[in-house]
C-alpha positions as CSV (number, residue, x, y, z in Angstrom):
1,X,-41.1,24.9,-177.1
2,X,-40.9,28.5,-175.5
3,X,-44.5,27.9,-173.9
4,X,-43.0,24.7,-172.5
5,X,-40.3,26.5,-170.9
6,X,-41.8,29.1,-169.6
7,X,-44.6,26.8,-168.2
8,X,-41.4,25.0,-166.4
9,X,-39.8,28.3,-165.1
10,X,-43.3,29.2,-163.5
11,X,-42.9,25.8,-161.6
12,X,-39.5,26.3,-160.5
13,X,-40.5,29.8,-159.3
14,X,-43.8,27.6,-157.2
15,X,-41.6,25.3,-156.2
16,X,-39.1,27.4,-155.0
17,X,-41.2,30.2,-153.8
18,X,-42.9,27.1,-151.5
19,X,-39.9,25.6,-150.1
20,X,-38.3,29.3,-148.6
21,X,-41.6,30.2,-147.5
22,X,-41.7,27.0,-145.5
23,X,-38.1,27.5,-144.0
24,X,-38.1,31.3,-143.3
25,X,-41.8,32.3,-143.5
26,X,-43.6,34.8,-145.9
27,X,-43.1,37.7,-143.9
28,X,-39.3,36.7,-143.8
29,X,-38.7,36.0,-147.4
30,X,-37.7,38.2,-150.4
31,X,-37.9,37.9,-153.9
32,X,-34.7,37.3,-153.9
33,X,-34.1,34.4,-152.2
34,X,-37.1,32.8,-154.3
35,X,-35.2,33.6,-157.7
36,X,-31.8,32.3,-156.0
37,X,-33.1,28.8,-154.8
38,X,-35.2,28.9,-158.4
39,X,-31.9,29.8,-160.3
40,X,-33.5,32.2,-162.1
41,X,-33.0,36.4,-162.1
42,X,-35.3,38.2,-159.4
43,X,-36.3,40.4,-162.5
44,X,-37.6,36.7,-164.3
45,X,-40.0,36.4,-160.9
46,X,-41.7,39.5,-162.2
47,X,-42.2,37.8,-165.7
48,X,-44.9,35.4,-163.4
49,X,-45.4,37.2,-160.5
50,X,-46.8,40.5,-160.0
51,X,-45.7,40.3,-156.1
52,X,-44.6,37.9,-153.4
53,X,-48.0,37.6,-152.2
54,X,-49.3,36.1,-155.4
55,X,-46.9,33.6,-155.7
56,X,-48.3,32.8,-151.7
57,X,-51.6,32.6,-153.4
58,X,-50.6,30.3,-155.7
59,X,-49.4,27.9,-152.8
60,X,-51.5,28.2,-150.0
61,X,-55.4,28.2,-150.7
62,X,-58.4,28.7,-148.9
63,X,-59.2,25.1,-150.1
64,X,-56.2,23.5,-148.2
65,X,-56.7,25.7,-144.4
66,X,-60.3,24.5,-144.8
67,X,-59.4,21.0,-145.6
68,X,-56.4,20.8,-142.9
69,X,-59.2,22.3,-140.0
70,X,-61.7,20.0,-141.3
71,X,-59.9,16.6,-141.3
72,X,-58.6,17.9,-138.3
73,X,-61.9,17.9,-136.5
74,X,-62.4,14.6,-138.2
75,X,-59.7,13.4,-136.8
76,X,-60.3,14.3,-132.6
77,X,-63.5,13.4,-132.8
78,X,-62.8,10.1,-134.1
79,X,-60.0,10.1,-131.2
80,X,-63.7,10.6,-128.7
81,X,-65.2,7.5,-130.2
82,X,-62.4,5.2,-129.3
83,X,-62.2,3.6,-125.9
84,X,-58.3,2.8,-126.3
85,X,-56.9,5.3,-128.2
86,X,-53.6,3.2,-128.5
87,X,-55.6,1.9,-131.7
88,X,-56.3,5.8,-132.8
89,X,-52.7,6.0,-135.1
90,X,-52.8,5.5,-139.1
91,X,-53.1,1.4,-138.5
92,X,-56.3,1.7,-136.7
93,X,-58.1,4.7,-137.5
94,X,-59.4,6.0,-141.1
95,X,-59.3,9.7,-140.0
96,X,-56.0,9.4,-138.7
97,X,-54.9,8.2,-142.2
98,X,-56.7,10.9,-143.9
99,X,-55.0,13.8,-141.9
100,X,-51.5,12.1,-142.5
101,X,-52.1,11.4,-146.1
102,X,-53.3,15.0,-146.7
103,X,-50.3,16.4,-144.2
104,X,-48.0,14.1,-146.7
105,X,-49.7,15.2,-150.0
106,X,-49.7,19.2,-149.2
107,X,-46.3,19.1,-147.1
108,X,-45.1,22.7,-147.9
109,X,-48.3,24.2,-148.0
110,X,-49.3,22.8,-144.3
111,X,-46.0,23.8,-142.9
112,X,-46.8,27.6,-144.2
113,X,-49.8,27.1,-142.8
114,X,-48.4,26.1,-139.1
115,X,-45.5,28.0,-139.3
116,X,-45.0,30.6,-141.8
117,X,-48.2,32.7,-142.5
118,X,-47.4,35.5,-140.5
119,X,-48.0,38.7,-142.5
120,X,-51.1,36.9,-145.0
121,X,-54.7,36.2,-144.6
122,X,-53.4,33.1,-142.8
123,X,-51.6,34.1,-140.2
124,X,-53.9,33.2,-137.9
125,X,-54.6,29.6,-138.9
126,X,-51.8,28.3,-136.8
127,X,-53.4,29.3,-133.5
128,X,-57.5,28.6,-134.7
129,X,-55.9,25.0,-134.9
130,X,-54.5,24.8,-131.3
131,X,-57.6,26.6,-130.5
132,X,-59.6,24.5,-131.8
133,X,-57.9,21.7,-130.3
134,X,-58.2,22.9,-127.0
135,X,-62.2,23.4,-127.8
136,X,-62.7,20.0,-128.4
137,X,-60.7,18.5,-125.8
138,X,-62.5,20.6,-123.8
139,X,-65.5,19.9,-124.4
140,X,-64.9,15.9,-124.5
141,X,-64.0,16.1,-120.8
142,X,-67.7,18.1,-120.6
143,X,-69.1,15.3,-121.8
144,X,-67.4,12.3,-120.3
145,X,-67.5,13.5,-116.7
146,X,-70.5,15.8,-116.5
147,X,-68.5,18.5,-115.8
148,X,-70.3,21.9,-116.1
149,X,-66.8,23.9,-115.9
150,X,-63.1,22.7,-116.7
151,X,-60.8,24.2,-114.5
152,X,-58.9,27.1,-115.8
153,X,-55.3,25.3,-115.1
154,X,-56.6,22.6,-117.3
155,X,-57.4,24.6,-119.8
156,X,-54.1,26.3,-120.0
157,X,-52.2,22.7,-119.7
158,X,-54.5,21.0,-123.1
159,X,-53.4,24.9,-124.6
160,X,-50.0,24.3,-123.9
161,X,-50.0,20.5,-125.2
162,X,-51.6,21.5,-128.5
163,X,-49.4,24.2,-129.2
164,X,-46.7,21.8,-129.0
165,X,-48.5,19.3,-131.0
166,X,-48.7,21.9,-133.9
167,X,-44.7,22.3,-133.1
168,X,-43.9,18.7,-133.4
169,X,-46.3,18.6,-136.9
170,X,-44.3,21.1,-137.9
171,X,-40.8,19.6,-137.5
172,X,-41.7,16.7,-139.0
173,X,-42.6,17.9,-142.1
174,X,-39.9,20.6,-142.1
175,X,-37.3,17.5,-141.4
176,X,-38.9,15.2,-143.7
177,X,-39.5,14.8,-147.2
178,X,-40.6,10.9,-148.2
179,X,-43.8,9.5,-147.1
180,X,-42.1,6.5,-145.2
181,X,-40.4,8.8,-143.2
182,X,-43.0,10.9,-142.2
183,X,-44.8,8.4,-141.4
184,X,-42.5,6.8,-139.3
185,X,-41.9,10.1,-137.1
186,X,-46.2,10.2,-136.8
187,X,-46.3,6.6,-135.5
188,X,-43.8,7.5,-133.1
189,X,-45.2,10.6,-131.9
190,X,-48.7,9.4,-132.0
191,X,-47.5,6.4,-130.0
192,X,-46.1,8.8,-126.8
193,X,-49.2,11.8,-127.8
194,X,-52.0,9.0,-127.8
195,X,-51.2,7.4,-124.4
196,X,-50.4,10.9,-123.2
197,X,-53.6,12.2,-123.7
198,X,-56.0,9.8,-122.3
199,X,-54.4,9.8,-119.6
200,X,-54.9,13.5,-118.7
201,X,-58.4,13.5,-120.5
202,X,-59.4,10.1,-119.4
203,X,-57.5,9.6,-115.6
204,X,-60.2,6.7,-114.8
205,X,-59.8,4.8,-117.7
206,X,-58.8,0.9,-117.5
């Protein structure tokens, strides 16, 4: 019986230790405010935890940036492919089902991730995403109209659209919890992104 409870404290420190990270950010959060939303003593943290940044450890892995960059990239090239990338949302495309599903399945974790790894070996995974976004877009347009160079005031414009991508990711999952409702707020955003973006990447298509 006392293994089983202290196996559930050490959940409710996880659990808890996720969800402030993902509302104030690591560098932001204190012990603390872990141990209040846990209900438990900041002294019972210490029981687990030798610091703050091994209960980060605990949440956000090297396993789950790789994976989110990964089907990530799976997901804009399969975007490429497409000639109407109307039918690029979680109805028509398998990649675009696998990002939402792991987005869905690793909520918290991705919203650190985009949002709150300031101050951790992570901190810069939120811009290699828009980065990398901006890469491939890039070099789509390369490829699709022979173009040598992309214009420098493109480039800033697909930066700038990508960094508010990753914004809107993140308010989704920071405003909800249930998978319907997430993905409801993706269909709708992919809906106005999708149509948004061939047209700037694709202005002679149809």
């Amino acid at each position: 019986m006392a293994q089983r409870l202290k196996e559930e404290v050490r959940t409710r420190i996880i659990e808890a230790a996720a969800s402030v990270f993902a509302d104030r950010g690591y560098a932001a959060t204190k012990l603390s405010d872990v141990a209040q939303r846990a209900d438990i003593s900041t002294g019972n943290i210490y029981k687990y935890f030798e610091n703050k940044e091994a209960m980060f450890d605990e949440i956000v892995t090297v396993s789950i940036a790789a994976e989110l960059l990964r089907r990530l990239r799976a997901r804009i090239r399969d975007i490429g492919r497409l000639e109407d990338w109307s039918k690029a949302d979680a109805a028509g495309s398998a990649s675009a089902r696998a990002l939402l599903s792991f987005w869905v399945d690793n909520r918290l974790a991705v919203l650190i991730l985009l949002r709150g790894a300031e101050g951790t070996r992570f901190g810069h995974v939120r811009d290699l995403v828009i980065t990398e976004m901006q890469r491939l877009a890039t070099r789509y347009i390369q490829q699709i109209h022979g173009a040598q160079q992309v214009p420098e005031t493109v480039r800033f414009v697909l930066h700038k659209v990508f960094a508010r991508t990753v914004d809107m990711v993140g308010d989704i999952l920071a405003t909800y919890e249930q998978p319907s409702a997430i993905q409801q707020a993706f269909a709708t955003f992919w809906r106005y992104q999708l149509a948004g973006l061939q047209a700037l990447l694709r202005p002679d298509h149809g």
